[in-house]
C-alpha positions in Angstrom: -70.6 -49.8 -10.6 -66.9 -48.9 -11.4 -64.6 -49.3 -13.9 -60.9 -49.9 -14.4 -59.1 -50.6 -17.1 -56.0 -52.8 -17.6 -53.3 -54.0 -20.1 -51.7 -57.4 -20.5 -48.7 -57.3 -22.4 -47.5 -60.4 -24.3 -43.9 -60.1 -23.9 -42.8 -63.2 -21.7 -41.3 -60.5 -19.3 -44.7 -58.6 -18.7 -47.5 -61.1 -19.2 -47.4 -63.0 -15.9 -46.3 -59.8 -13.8 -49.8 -57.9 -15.6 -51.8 -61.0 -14.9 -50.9 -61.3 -11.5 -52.1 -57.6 -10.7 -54.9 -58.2 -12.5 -55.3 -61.5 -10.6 -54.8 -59.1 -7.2 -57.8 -56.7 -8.0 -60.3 -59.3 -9.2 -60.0 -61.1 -5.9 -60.3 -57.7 -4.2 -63.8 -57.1 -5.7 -67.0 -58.3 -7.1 -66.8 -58.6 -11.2 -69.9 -57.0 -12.3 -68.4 -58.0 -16.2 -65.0 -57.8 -17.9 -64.6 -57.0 -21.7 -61.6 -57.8 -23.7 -59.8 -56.8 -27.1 -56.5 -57.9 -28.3 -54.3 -54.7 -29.0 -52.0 -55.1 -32.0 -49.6 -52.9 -31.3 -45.4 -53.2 -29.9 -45.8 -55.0 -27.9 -49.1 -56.5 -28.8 -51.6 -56.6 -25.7 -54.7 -57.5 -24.1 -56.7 -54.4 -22.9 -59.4 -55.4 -20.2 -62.0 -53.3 -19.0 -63.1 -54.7 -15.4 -66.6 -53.7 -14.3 -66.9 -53.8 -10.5 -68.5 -53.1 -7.5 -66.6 -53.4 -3.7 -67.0 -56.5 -2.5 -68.8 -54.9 0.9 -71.9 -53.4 -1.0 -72.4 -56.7 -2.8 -72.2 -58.7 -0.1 -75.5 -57.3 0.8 -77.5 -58.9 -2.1 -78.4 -62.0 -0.6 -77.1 -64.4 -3.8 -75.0 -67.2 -3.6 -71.5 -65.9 -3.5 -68.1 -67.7 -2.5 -65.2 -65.6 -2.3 -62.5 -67.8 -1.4 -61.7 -71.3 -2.3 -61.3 -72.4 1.2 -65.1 -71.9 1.9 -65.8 -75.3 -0.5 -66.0 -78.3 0.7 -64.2 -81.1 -0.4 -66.5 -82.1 -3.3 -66.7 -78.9 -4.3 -63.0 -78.3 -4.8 -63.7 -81.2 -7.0 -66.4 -79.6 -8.9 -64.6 -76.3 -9.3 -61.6 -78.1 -10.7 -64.2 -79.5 -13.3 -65.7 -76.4 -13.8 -61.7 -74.5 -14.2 -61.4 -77.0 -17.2 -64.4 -76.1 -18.8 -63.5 -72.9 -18.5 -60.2 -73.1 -19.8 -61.3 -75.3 -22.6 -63.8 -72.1 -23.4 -61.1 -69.5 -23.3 -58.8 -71.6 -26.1 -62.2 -72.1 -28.4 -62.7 -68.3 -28.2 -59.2 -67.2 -28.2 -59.3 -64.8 -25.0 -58.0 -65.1 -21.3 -60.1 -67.5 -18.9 -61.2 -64.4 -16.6 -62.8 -62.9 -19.4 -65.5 -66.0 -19.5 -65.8 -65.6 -15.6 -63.8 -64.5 -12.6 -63.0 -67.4 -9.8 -65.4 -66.0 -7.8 -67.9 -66.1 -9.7 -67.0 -70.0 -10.6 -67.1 -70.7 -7.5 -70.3 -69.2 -6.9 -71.5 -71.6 -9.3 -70.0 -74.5 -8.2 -71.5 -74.0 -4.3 -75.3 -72.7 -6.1 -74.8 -75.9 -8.8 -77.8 -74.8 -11.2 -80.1 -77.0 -12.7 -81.9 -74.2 -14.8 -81.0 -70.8 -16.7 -83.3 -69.3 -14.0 -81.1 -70.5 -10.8 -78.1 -68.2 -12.3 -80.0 -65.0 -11.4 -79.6 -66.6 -7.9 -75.9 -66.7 -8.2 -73.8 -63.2 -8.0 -71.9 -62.2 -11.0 -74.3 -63.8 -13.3 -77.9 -62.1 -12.4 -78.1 -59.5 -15.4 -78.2 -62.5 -17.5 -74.8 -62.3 -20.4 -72.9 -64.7 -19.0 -75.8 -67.0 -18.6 -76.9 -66.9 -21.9 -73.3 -67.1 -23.4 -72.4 -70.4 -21.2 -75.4 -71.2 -18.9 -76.2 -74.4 -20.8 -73.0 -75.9 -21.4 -72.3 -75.4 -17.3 -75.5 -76.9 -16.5 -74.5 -79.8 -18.8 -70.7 -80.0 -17.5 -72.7 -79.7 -13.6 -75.0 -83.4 -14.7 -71.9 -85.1 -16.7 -70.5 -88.3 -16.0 -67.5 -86.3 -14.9 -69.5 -85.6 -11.7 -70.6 -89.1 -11.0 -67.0 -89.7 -10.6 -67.1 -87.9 -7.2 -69.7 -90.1 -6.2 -67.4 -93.0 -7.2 -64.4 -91.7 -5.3 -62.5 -91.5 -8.5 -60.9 -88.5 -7.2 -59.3 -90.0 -4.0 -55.7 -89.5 -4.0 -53.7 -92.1 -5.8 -50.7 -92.4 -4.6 -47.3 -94.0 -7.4 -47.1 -97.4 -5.2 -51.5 -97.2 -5.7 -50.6 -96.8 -9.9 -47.8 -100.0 -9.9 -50.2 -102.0 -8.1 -52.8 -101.6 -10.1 -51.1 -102.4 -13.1 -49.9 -104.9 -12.2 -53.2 -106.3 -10.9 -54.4 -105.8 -14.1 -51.8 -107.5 -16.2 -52.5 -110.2 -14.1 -55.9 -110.2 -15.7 -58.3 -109.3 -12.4 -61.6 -108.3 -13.0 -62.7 -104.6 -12.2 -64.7 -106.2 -9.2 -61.8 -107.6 -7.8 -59.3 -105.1 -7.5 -62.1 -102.8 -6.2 -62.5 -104.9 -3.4 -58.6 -105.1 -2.9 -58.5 -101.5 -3.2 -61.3 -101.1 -1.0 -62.8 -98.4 -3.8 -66.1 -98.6 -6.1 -65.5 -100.1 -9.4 -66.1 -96.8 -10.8 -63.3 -95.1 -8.8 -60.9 -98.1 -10.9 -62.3 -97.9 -14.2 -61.7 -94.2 -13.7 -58.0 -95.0 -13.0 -57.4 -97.6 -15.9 -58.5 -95.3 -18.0 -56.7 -92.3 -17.0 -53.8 -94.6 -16.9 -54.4 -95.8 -20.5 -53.6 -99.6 -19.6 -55.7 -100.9 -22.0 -54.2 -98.8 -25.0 -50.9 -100.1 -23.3 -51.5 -103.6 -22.4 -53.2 -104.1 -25.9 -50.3 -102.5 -27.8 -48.1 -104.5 -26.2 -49.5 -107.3 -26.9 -49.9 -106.7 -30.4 -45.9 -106.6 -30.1 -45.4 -109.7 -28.9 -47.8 -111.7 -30.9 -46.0 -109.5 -34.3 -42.4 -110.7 -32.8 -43.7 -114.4 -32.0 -44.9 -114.8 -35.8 -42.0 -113.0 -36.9 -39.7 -115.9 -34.9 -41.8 -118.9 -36.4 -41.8 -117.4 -39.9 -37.5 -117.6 -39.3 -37.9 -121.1 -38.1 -39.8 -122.3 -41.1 -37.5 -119.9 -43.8 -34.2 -121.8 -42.3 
């Protein structure tokens, strides 16, 4: 195992230039485990020791390993979006940089292996000697069986395209049920619940609404007053 050390300056005019070396050499090898400490200092940093092996010894361990996004599948890109989220959602919570909670690669080990158990992580490379796992192993497993993945099942995630957005409000201004404008769409119903609600058209619909019926009592009450 190796080591290399690297700094990521918070200045606007260094940090994406230092994280997309960093970026560079992570893709280059296999992340045995990163470590992190904010620097106080002028300029203020982010000092990160990388622990790695060459990608050409570990590819002899016989663990689930992806090393480039184009080697998932279509659902999987899905997943590993999912998973990116998580991630990133982790990172803010804990106040470091994403790759500190896992490299890419090893994310999208995990989202080809998709564990069920602790135990299936020593399956998956970057996550056999068992930190990482026990830092985040359960909330994966728990992101990997959300509802968030049943949505792939319901081809919420097929492309929607602006015209696909206008039609479906208006289809559902017009008061259709979820059934029917699944069958229009030719989608499942969970694919269009999926969109209303990423659209917000019921907050929407309802607020207007609530307008309209304020401004119609507001019109009588001037009737009546005059």
């Amino acid at each position: 195992m190796q080591l290399k050390i690297f700094h990521i300056r918070l200045e606007k005019e260094h940090f994406q230039s230092d994280q997309d070396k960093l970026n560079h050499f992570l893709n280059d090898v296999y992340v045995k485990k990163t470590e992190a400490q904010l620097i106080t200092d002028q300029p203020n940093f982010w000092s990160i020791l990388v622990f790695y092996d060459d990608k050409k010894v570990e590819n002899q361990s016989g663990r689930v390993a992806v090393i480039d996004e184009s080697e998932l599948t279509a659902d999987e890109k899905i997943i590993y979006e999912i998973l990116k989220k998580w991630r990133r959602n982790k990172a803010d919570e804990l106040q470091v940089p994403n790759y500190v909670i896992c490299h890419n690669t090893e994310l999208m080990s995990v989202t080809r292996a998709n564990p069920k158990s602790l135990n299936d992580f020593f399956k998956i490379k970057g996550w056999g000697d068992g930190q990482k796992t026990a830092k985040y192993g359960e909330e994966i497993i728990s992101v990997l069986s959300s509802s968030c993945l049943e949505e792939i099942k319901n081809n919420a995630y097929e492309p929607w395209s602006k015209e696909d957005d206008n039609e479906l409000e208006l289809l559902f201004c017009q008061g259709k049920s979820i059934k029917e404008i699944a069958q229009i769409f030719e989608r499942k119903e969970g694919a269009i619940t999926s969109r209303i609600k990423k659209l917000e058209l019921r907050e929407k619909y309802n607020s207007e609404n609530q307008t309209k019926h304020t401004e119609l009592k507001d019109n009588m009450w001037e009737e009546i007053t005059e």
